[in-house]
C-alpha positions in Angstrom: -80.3 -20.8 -9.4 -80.6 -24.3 -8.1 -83.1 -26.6 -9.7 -83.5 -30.0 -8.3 -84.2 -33.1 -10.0 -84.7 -36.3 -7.9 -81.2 -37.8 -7.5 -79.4 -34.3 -9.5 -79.4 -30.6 -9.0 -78.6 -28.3 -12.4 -76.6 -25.7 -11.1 -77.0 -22.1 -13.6 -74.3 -19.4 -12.3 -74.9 -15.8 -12.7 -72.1 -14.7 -11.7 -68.2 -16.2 -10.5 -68.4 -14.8 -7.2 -71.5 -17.6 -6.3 -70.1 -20.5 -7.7 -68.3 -22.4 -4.8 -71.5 -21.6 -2.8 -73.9 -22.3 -5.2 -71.6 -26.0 -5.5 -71.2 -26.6 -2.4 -75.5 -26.0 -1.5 -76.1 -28.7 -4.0 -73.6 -31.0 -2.9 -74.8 -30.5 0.6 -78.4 -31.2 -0.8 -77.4 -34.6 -1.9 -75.2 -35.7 0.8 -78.6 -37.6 2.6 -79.9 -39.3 -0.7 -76.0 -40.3 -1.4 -75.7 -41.8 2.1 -78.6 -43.8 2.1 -77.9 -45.0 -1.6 -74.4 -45.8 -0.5 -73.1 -43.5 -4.2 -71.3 -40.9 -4.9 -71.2 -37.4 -6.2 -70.3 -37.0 -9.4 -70.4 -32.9 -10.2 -70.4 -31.9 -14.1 -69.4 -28.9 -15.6 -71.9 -28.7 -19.0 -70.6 -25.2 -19.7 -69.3 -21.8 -18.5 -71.6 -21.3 -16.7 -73.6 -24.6 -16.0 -73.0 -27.5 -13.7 -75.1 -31.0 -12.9 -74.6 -32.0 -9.5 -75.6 -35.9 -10.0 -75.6 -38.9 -7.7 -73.3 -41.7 -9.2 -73.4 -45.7 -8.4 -69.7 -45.1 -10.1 -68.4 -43.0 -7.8 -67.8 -44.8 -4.3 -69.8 -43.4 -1.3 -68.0 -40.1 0.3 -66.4 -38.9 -2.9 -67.1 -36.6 -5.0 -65.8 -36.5 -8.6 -65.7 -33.5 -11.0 -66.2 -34.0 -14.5 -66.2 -31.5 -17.7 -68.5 -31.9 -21.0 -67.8 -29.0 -22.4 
């Protein structure tokens, strides 16, 4: 389940077998807003099976970083 937040999507897996798609949507998703921002995507893993998928002015344009909380 994707739920998007202006500048982040909260990513909730149901299962292992979706998360590199699930990922990889929201990253996509954010690729526009990161371009024209000139930031970063900073992707968060909160827990098991939760991920924030976040634009970052830390993180230089065209990289995306991967973080864990948890």
């Amino acid at each position: 389940m994707l739920v998007n937040f202006k500048e982040s999507i909260m990513v909730t897996l149901t299962g292992r077998a979706e998360l590199e798609h699930q990922l990889d949507a929201a990253v996509a998703e954010l690729y526009e807003p990161a371009r024209e921002l000139n930031q970063g995507i900073l992707v968060t893993r909160c827990s098991a099976e939760s991920f924030t998928v976040s634009l970052s002015a830390d993180v230089p344009y065209g990289i995306i970083i991967e973080n864990v909380t948890w």
